[in-house]
C-alpha positions in Angstrom: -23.4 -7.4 3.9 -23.3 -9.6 0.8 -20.4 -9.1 -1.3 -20.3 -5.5 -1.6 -23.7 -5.0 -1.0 -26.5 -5.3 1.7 -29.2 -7.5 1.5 -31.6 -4.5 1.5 -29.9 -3.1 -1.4 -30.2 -6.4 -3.5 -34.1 -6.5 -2.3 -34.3 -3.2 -3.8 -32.7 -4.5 -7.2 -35.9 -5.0 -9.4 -33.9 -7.6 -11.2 -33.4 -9.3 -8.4 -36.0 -12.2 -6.5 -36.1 -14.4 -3.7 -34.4 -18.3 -3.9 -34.3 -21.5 -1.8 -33.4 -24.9 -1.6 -35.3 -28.0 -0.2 -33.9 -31.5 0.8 -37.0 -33.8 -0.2 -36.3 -36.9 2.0 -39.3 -38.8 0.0 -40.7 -42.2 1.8 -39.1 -45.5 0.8 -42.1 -46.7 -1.6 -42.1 -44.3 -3.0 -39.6 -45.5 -5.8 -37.3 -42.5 -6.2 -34.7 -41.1 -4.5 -34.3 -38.4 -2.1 -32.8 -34.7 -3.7 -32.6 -31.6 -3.6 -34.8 -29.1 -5.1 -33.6 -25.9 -6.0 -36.5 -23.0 -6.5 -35.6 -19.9 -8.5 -38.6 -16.6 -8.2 -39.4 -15.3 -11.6 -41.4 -12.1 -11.5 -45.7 -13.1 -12.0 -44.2 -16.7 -13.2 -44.2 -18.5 -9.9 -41.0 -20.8 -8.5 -38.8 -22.3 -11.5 -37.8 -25.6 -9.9 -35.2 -28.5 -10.4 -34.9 -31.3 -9.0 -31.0 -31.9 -8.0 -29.6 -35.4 -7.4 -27.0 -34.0 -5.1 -26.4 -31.4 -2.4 -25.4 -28.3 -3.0 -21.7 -28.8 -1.7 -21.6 -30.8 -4.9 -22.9 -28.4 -7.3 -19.6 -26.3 -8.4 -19.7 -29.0 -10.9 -21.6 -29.6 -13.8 -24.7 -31.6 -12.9 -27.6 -33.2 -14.6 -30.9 -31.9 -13.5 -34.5 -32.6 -14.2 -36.9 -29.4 -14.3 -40.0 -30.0 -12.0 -43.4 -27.8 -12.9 -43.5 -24.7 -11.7 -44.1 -24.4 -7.5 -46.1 -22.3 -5.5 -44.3 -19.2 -3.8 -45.0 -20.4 -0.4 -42.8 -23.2 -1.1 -39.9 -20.4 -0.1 -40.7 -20.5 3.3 -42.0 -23.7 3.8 -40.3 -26.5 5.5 -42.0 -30.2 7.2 -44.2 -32.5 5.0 -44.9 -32.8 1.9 -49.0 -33.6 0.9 -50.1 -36.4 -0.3 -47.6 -38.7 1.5 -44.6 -37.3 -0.7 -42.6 -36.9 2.1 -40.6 -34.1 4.4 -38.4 -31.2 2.7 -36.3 -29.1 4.6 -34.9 -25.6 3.9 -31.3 -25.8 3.5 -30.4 -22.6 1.5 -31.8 -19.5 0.5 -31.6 -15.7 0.0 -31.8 -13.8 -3.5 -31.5 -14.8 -7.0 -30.4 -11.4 -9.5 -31.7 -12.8 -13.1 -29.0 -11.6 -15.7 -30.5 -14.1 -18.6 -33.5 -15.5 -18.9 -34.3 -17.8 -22.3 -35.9 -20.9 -23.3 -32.7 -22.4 -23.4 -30.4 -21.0 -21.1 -30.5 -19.4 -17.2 -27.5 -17.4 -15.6 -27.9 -15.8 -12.6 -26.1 -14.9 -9.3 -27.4 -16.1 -6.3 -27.0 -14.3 -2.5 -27.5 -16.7 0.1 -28.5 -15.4 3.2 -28.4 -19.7 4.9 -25.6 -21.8 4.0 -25.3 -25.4 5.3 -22.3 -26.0 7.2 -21.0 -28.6 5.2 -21.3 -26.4 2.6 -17.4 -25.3 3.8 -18.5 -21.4 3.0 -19.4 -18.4 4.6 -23.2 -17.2 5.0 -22.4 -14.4 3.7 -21.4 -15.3 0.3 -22.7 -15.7 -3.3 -22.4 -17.4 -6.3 -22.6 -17.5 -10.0 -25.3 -20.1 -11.2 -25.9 -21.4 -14.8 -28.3 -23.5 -16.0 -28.4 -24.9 -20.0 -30.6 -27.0 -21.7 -29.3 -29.9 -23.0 -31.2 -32.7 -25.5 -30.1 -35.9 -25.6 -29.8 -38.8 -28.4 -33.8 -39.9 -26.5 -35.6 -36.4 -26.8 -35.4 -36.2 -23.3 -34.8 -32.6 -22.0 -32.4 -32.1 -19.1 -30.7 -29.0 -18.0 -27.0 -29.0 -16.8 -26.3 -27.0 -14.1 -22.9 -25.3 -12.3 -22.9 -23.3 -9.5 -19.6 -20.9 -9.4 -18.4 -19.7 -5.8 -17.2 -15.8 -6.2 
């Protein structure tokens, strides 16, 4: 069960889509760091992605992210390396995301996680409230801010 409801009856929600987040460990030349990427499933769209500069554990407060182009869908499954020498990604979480807004500016959804780290500090069973908003700084340089809310 997930919150008060099973993870067949979120499936079932036609609002609802699948999630996951990767650990990119990227090769030291690289020239950027490792992070985390988290991949959101929008209906005939393909995997919204953002590349996060910390884990998860870290992400109940607000962070700056970079959006990444859009991923393939078998990115939520896959885990070992990356092509073209870009290194390894691991699956750290994932489960269902349930869109309740969806604009050019601004993403909220909650998010049913089905794997949870351990160093996470919560239970597997648990969700969360996730926001995402565009922000524009004094550079025209486009970053999103995101918070993830345990419920």
């Amino acid at each position: 069960m997930v919150g008060n409801q099973s993870l067949e009856q979120i499936w079932k929600n036609p609002d609802c889509f699948r999630f996951t987040v990767l650990h990119h460990e990227l090769p030291a030349v690289s020239g950027r760091r490792s992070h985390w990427d988290l991949l959101l499933e929008r209906p005939q769209e393909g995997l919204l992605t953002f590349e996060v500069p910390s884990p998860p554990s870290d992400w109940d407060n607000p962070i700056l992210v970079q959006q990444l182009p859009v991923h393939r869908l078998l990115y939520l499954d896959y885990e070992g390396p990356v092509p073209g020498d870009r290194g390894h990604v691991t699956r750290v979480l994932d489960g269902f995301v349930c869109w309740q807004e969806r604009s050019e500016s601004r993403l909220r959804a909650t998010l049913h996680f089905t794997k949870v780290l351990a160093y996470a500090g919560h239970e597997p069973t648990m969700r969360s409230e996730l926001k995402i908003t565009k922000m524009t700084d004094s550079s025209c340089d486009v970053r999103w801010e995101l918070r993830l809310k345990f419920v």
